[in-house]
Backbone bond lengths (Angstrom), bond angles and torsions (degrees), N, CA, C in turn:
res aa  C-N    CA-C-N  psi(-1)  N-CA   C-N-CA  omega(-1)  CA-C   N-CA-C  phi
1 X - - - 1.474 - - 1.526 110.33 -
2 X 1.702 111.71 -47.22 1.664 98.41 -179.00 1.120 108.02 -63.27
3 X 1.851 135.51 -24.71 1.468 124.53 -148.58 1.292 101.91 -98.53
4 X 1.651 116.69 -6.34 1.535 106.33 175.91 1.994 95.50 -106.98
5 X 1.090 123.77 -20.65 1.389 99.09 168.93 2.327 115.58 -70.40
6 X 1.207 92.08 -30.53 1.623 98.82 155.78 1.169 116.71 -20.35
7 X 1.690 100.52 -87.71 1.444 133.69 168.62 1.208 107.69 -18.85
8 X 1.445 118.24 -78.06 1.283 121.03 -179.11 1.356 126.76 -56.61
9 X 1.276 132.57 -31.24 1.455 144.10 166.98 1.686 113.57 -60.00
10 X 1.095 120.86 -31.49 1.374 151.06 148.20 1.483 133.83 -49.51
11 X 1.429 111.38 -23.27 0.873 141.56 158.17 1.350 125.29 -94.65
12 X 1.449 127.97 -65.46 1.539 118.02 140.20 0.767 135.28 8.16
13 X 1.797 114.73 -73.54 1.419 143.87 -158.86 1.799 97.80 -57.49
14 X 1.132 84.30 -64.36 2.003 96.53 -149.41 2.408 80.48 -74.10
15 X 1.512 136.00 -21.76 0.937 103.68 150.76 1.544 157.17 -92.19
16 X 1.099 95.57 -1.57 1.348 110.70 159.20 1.938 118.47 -73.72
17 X 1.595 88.77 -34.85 1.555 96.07 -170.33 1.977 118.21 -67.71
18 X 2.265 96.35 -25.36 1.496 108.88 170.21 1.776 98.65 -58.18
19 X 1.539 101.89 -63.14 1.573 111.68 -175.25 1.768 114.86 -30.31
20 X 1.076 96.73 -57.71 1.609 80.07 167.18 1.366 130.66 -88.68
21 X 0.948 119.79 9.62 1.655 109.40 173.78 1.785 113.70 -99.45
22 X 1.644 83.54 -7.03 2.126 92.05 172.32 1.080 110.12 -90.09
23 X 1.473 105.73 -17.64 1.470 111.61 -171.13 0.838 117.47 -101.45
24 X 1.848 131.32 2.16 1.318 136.13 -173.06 1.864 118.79 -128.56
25 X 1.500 95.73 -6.92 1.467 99.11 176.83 1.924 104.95 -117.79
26 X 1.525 96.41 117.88 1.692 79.83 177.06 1.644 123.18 -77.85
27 X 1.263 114.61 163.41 1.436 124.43 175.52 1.412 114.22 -38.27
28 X 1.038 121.90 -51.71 1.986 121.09 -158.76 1.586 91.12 -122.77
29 X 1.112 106.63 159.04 1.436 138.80 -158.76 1.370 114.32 -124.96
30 X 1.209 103.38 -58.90 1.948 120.33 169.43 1.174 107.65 -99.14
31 X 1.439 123.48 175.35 1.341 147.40 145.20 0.882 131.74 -57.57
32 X 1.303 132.75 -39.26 1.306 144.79 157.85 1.491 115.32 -43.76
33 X 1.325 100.17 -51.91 1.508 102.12 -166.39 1.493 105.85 -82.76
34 X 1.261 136.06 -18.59 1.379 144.21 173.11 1.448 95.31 -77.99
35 X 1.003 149.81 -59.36 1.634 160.17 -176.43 1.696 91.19 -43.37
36 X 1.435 102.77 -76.94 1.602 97.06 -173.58 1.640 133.41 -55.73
37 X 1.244 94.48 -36.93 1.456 110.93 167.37 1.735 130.39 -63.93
38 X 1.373 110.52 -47.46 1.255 114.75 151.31 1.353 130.27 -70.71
39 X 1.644 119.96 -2.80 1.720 116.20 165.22 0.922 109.44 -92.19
40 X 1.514 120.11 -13.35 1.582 112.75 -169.79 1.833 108.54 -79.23
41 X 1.652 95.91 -44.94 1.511 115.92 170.63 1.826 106.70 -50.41
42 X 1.006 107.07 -48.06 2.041 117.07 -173.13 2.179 78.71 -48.57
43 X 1.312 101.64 -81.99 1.447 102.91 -165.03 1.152 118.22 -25.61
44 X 2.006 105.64 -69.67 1.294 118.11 177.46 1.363 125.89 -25.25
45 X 1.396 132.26 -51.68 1.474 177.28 154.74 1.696 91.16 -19.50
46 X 1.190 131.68 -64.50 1.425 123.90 -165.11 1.769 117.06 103.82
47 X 1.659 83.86 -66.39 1.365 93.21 -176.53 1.263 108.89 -172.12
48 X 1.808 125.68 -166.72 1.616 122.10 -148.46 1.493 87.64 176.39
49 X 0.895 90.55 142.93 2.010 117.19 158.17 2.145 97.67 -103.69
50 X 1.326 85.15 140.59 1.396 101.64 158.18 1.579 133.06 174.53
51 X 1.363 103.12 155.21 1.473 122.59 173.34 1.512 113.15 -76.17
52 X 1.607 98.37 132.96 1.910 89.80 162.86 2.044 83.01 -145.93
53 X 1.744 85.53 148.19 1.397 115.69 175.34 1.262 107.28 -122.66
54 X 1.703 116.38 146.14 1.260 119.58 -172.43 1.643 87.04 -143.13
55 X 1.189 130.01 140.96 1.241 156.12 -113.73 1.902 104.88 176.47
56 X 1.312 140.86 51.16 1.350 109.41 174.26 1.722 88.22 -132.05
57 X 1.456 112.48 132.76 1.548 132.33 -179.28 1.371 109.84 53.32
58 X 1.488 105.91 -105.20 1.506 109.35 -178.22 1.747 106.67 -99.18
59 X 1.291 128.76 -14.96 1.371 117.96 -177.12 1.911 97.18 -93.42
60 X 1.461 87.49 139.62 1.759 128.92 -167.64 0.941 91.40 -125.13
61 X 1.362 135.29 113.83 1.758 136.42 140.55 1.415 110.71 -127.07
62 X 1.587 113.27 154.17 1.218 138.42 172.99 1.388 125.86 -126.44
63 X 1.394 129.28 113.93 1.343 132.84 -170.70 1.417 108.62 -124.92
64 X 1.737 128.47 158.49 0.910 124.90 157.66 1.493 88.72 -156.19
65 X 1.664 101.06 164.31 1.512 124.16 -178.88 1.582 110.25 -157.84
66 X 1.261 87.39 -142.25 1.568 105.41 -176.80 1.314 120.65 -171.03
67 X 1.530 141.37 117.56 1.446 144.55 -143.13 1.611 97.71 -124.34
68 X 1.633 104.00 166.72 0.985 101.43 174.00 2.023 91.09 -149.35
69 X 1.266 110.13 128.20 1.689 106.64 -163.20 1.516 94.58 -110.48
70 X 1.402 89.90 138.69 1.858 85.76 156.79 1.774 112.58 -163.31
71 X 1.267 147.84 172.11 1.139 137.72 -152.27 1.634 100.92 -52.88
72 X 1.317 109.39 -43.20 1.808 108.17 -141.91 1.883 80.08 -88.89
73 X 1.210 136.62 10.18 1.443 114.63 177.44 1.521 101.67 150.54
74 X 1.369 99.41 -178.31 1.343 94.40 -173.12 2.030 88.66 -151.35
75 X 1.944 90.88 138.74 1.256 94.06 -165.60 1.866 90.86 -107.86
76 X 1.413 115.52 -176.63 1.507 128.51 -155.75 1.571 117.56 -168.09
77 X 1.341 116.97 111.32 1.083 98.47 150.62 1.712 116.15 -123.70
78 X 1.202 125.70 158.17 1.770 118.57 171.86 1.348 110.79 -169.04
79 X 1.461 120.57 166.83 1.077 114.77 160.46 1.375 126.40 -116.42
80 X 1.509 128.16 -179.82 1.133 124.59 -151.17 1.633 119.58 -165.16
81 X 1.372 124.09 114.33 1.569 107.81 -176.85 1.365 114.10 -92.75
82 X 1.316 122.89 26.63 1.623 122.12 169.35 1.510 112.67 -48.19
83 X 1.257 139.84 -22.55 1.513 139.58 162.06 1.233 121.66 -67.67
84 X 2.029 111.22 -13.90 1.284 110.89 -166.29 1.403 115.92 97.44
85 X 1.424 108.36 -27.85 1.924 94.14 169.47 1.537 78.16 -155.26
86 X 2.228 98.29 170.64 1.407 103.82 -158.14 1.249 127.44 -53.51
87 X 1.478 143.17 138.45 1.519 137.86 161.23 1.143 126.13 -119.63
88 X 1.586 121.94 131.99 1.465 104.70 -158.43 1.754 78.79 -117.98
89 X 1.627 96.33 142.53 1.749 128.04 171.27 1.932 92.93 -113.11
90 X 1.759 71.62 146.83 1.593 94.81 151.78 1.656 130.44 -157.29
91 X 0.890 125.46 102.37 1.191 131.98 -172.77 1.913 117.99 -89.29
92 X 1.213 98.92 113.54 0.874 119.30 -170.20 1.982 127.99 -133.10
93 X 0.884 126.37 101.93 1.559 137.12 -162.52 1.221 122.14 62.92
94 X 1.792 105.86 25.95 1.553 99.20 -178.68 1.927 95.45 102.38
95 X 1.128 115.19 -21.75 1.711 105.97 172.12 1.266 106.39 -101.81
96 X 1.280 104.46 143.25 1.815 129.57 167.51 1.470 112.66 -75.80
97 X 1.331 123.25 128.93 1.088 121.00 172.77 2.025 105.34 -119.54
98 X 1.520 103.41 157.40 1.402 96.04 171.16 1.129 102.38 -132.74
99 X 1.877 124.73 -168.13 1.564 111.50 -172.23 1.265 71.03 -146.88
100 X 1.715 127.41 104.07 1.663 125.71 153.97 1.314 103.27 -43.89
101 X 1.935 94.43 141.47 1.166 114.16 166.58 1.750 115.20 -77.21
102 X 1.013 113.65 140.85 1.839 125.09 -158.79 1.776 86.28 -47.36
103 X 1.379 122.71 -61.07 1.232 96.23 -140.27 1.696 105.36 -105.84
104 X 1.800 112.28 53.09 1.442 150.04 145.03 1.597 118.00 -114.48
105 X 1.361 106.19 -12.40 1.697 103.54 175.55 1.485 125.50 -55.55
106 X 1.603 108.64 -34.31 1.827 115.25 160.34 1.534 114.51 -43.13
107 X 1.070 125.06 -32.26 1.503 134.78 -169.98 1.839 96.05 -85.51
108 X 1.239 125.37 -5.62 1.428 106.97 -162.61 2.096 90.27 -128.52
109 X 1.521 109.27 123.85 1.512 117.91 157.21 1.112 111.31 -5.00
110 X 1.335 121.05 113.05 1.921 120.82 168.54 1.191 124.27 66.29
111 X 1.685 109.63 -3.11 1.775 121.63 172.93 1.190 120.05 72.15
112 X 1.886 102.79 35.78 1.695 114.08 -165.25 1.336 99.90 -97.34
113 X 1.144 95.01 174.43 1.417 117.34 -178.52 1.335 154.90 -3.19
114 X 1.965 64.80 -107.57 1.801 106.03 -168.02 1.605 79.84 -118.50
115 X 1.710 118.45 135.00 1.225 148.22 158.55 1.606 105.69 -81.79
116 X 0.922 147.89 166.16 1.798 166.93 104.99 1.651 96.28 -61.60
117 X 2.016 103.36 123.10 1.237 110.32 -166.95 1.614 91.01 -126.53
118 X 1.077 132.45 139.88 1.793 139.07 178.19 1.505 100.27 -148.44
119 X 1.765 99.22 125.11 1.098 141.75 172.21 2.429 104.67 -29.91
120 X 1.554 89.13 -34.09 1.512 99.16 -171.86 1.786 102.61 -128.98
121 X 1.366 94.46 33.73 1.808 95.54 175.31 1.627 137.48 -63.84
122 X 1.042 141.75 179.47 1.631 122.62 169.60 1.006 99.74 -122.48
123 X 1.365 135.16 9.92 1.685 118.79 167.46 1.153 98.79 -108.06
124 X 1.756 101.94 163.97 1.968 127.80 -161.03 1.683 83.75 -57.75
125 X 1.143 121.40 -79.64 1.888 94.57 -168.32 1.245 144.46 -59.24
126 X 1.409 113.33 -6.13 1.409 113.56 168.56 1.937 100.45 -83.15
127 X 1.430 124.62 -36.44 1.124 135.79 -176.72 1.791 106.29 -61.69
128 X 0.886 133.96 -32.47 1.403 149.45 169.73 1.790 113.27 -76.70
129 X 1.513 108.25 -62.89 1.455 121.18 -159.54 1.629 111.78 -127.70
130 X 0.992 112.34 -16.21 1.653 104.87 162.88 0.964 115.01 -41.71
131 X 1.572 135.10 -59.85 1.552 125.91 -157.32 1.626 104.97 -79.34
132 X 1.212 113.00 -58.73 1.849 116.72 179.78 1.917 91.69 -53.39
133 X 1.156 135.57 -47.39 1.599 109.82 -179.53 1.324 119.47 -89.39
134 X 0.765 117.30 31.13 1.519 121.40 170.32 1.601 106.90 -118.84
135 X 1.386 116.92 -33.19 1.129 123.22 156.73 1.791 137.43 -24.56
136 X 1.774 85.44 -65.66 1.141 124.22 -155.97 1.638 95.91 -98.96
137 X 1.385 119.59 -7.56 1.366 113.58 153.27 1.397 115.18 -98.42
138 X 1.347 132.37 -14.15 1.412 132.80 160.31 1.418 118.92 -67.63
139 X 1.312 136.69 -27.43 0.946 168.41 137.10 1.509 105.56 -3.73
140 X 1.535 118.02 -69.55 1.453 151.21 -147.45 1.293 95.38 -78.22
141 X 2.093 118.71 -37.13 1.245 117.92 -142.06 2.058 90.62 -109.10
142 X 1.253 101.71 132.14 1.678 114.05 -160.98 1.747 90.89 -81.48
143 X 1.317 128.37 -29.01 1.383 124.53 -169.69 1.762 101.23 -61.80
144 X 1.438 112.73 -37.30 1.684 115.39 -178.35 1.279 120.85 -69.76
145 X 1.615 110.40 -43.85 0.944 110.39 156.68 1.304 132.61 -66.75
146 X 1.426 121.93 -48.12 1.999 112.83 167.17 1.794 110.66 -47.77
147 X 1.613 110.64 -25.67 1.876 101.15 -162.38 2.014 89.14 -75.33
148 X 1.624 108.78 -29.51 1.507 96.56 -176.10 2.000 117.59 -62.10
149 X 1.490 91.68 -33.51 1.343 96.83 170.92 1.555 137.16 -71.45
150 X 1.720 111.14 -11.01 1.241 135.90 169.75 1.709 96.68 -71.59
151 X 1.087 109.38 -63.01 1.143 122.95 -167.66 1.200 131.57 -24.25
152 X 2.261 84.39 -74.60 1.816 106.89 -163.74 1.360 89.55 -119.65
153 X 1.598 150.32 -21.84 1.249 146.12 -174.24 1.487 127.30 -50.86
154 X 1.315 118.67 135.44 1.105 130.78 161.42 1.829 123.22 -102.33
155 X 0.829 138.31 136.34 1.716 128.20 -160.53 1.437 87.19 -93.59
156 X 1.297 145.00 167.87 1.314 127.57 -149.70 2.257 76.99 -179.56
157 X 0.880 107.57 -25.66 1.803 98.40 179.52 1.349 98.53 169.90
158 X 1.604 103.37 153.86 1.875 117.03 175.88 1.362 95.42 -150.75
159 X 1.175 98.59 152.86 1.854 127.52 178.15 1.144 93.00 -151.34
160 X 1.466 93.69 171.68 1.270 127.84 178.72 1.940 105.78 -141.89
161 X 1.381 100.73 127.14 1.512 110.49 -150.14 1.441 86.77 -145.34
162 X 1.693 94.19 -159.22 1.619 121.25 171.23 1.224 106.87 -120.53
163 X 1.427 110.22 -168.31 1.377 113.87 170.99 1.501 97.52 171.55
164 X 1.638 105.44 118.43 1.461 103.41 -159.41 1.535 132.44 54.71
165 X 1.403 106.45 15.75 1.386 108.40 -167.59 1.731 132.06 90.51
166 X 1.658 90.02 -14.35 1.553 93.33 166.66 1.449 129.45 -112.13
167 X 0.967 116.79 140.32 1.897 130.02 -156.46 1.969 86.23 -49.19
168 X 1.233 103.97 158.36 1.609 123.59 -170.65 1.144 115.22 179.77
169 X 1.268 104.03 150.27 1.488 112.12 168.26 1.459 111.84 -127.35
170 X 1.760 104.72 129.23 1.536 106.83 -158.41 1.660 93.83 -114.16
171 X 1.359 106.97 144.65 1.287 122.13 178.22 1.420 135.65 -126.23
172 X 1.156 140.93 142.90 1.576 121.62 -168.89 1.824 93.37 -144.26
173 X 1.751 93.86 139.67 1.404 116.34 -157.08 1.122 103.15 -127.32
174 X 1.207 144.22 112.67 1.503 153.52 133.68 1.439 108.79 -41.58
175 X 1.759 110.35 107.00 1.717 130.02 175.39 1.274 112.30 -94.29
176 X 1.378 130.78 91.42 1.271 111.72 174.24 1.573 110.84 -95.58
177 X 0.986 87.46 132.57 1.457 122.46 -167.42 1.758 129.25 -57.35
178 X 1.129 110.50 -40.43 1.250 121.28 172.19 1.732 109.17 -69.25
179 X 1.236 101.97 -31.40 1.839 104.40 -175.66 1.518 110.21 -82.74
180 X 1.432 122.01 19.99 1.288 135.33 -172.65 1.892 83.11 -96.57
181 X 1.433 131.34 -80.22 1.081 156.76 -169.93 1.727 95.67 100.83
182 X 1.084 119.24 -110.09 2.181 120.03 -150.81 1.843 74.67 -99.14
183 X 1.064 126.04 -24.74 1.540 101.90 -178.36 1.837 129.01 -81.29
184 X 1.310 114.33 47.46 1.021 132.96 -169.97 1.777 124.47 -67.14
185 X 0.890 137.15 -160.21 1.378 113.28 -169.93 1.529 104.94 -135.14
186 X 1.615 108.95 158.74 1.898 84.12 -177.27 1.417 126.10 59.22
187 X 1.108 132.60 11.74 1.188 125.34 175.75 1.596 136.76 96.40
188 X 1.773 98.32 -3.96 1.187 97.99 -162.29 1.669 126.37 -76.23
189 X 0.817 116.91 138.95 1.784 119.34 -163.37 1.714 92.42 -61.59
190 X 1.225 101.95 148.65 1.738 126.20 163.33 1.395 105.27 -49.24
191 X 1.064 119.92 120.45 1.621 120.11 165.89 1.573 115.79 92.57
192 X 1.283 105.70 17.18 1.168 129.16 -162.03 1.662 124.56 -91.47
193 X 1.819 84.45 -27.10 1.497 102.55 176.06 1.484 111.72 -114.32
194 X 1.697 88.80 156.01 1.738 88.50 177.18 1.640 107.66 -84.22
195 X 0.937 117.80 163.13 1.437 125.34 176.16 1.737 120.38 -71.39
196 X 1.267 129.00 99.81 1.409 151.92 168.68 1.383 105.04 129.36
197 X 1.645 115.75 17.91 1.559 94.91 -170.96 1.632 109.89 -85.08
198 X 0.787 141.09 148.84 1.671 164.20 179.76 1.294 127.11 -127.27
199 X 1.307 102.43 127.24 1.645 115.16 -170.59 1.227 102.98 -121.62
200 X 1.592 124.14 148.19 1.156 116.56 -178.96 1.477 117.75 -94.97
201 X 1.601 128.97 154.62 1.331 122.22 149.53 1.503 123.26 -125.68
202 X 1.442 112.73 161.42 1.746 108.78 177.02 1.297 100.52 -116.39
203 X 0.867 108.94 149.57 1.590 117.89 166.41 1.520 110.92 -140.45
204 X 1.416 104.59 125.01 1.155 113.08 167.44 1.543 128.83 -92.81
205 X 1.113 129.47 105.69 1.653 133.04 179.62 1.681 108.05 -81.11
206 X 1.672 106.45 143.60 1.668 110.27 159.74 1.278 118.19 -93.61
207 X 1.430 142.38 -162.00 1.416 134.54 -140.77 1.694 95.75 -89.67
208 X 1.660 120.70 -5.67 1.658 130.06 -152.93 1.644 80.73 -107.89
209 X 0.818 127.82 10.10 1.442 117.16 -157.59 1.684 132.67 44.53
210 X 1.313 110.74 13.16 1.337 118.29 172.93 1.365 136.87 -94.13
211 X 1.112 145.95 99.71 1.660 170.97 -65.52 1.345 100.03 -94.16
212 X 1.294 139.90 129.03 1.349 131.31 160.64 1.452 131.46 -91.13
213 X 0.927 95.52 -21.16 2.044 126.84 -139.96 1.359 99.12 -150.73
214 X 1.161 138.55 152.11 1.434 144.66 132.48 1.528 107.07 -147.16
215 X 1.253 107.58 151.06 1.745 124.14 -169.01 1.420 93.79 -152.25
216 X 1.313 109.32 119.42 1.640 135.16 162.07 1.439 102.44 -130.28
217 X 1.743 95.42 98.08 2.056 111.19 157.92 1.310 93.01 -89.38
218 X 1.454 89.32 114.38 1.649 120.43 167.22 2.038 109.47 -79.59
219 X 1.343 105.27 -12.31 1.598 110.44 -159.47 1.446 106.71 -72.14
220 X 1.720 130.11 11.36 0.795 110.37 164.64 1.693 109.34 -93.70
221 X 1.091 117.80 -7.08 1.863 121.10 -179.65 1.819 105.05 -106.99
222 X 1.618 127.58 -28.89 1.416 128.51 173.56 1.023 93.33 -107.23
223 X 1.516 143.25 113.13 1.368 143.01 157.96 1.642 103.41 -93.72
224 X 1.159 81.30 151.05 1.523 103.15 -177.50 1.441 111.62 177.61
225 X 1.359 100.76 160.24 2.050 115.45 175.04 1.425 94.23 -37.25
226 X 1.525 134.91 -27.43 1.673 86.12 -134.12 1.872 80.55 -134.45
227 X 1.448 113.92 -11.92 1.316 116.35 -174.73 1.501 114.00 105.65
228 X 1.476 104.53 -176.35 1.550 98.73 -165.33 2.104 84.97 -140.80
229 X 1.002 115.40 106.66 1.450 108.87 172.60 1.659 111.50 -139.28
230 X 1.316 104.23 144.85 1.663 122.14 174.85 1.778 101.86 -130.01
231 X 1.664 116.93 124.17 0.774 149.56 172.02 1.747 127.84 -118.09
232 X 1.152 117.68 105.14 1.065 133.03 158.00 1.466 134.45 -95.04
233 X 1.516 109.38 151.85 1.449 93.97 -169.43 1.812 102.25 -155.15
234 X 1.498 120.32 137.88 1.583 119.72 -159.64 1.383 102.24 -139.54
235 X 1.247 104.82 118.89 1.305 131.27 151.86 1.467 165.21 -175.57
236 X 0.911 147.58 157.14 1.601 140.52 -125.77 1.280 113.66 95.19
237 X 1.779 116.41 36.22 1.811 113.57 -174.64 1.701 106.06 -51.08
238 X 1.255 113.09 165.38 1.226 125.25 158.12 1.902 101.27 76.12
239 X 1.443 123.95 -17.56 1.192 129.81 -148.05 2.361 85.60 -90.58
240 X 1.685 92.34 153.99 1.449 84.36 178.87 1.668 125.93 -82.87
241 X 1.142 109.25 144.49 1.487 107.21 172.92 1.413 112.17 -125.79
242 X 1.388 116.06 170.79 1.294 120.75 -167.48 1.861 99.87 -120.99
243 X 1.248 97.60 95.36 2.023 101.24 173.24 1.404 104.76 -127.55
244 X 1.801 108.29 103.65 1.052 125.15 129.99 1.428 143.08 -130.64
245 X 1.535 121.07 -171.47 1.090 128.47 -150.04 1.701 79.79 -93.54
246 X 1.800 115.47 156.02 1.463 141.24 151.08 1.374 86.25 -24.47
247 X 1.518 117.66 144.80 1.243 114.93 132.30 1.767 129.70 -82.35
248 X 1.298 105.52 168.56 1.635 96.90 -150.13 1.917 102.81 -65.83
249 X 1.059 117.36 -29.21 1.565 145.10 172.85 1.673 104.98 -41.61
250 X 1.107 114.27 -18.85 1.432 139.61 -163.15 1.141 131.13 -141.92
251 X 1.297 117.93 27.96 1.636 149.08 -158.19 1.562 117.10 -142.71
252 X 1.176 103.33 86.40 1.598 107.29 -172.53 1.572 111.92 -105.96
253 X 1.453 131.75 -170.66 1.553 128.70 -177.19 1.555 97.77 -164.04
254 X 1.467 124.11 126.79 0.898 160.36 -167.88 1.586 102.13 -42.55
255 X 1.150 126.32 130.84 1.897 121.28 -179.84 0.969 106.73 -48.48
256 X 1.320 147.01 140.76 2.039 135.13 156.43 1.469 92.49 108.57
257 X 1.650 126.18 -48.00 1.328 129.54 178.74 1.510 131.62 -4.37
């Protein structure tokens, strides 16, 4: 009787003792290797539902959509009250789409739609809102954000936690910023930063390695009382979504355009 409760204590030992050492050393080491590993998973993945919140001083926005990732790009559609009331984007092969609000549709060819919006456009809404929505749909997409973390990241700590109740592994990345060059994050203009500044991000991964969580504190480049943060958040991988482009029937261009 003692030599088989032994046994068993012996057994215990060395499993409890695996249990914590999976549970106490995280997966990736570098940045690099978390960057690559979680883009491959984004691809793998298909696609995602998600939330992103933007939080810096007085601007409050709330968006959600639904993506669909794959090597050559990643397509998008969601909506968004960054104008102050709803706006629906869609990004699709690398083009921006917008959905005029009804009572700006007089201003748009045939009183359609969906506009085509570019960051460097010649009509009043791309001249106004191209650059902040194009942004704020790059933003959404985790491949831009992991290539910034390939980039300029330093891995700075890993755990292994929850999140919402589901097993994760959370990570925090030192971005330095200048080693981005014009591909900066949020919007920020070229030349914008001083040289060594660093912002942090977390990212939380599920057991596929594909993104749960993302947190970019911007408050070391927008200071303010209250901070500068963008939060995103994905899930329903693998689940179907519907991303396409306007049809052309439904594709108008701004008067003067």
């Amino acid at each position: 009787m003692r030599r088989t409760a032994l046994a068993l204590g012996a057994v215990l030992a060395v499993t409890l003792a695996g249990a914590c050492s999976d549970n106490s050393s995280p997966l990736f080491s570098d940045a690099r290797a978390l960057a690559d590993a979680a883009s491959a998973a984004t691809v793998a993945g298909h696609s995602a539902k998600f939330t992103t919140d933007v939080a810096a001083g007085t601007l409050v926005s709330h968006g959600q959509g639904q993506a669909k990732f794959a090597a050559d790009g990643t397509s998008l559609v969601m909506t968004t009250d960054y104008i102050g009331e709803p706006l629906e984007l869609r990004l699709v092969a690398g083009q921006l789409y917008a959905k005029v609000p009804e009572g700006s549709r007089d201003q748009v060819t045939g009183g359609k739609p969906w506009v085509k919006v570019s960051p460097d456009g010649s009509d009043p809404f791309s001249q106004v809102l191209g650059g902040s929505l194009a942004q704020l749909t790059e933003q959404n997409d985790p491949a831009r954000t992991l290539a910034q973390v390939r980039t300029a990241g330093t891995l700075a700590s890993g755990e292994r936690t929850q999140l919402d109740g589901v097993g994760a592994e959370h990570y925090r990345v030192d971005v330095d910023l200048a080693k981005l060059g014009s591909e900066l994050p949020a919007g920020l203009p070229p030349g914008s930063v001083v040289p060594g500044t660093k912002v942090p991000l977390e990212l939380w991964l599920d057991a596929a390695d594909r993104p749960l969580q993302l947190v970019l504190d911007l408050t070391p480049i927008l200071k303010g009382p209250d901070g500068a943060r963008i939060t995103a958040r994905y899930s329903g991988w693998g689940s179907p979504v519907d991303v396409q482009a306007p049809a052309a029937d439904q594709l108008g261009a701004f008067a003067g355009s």
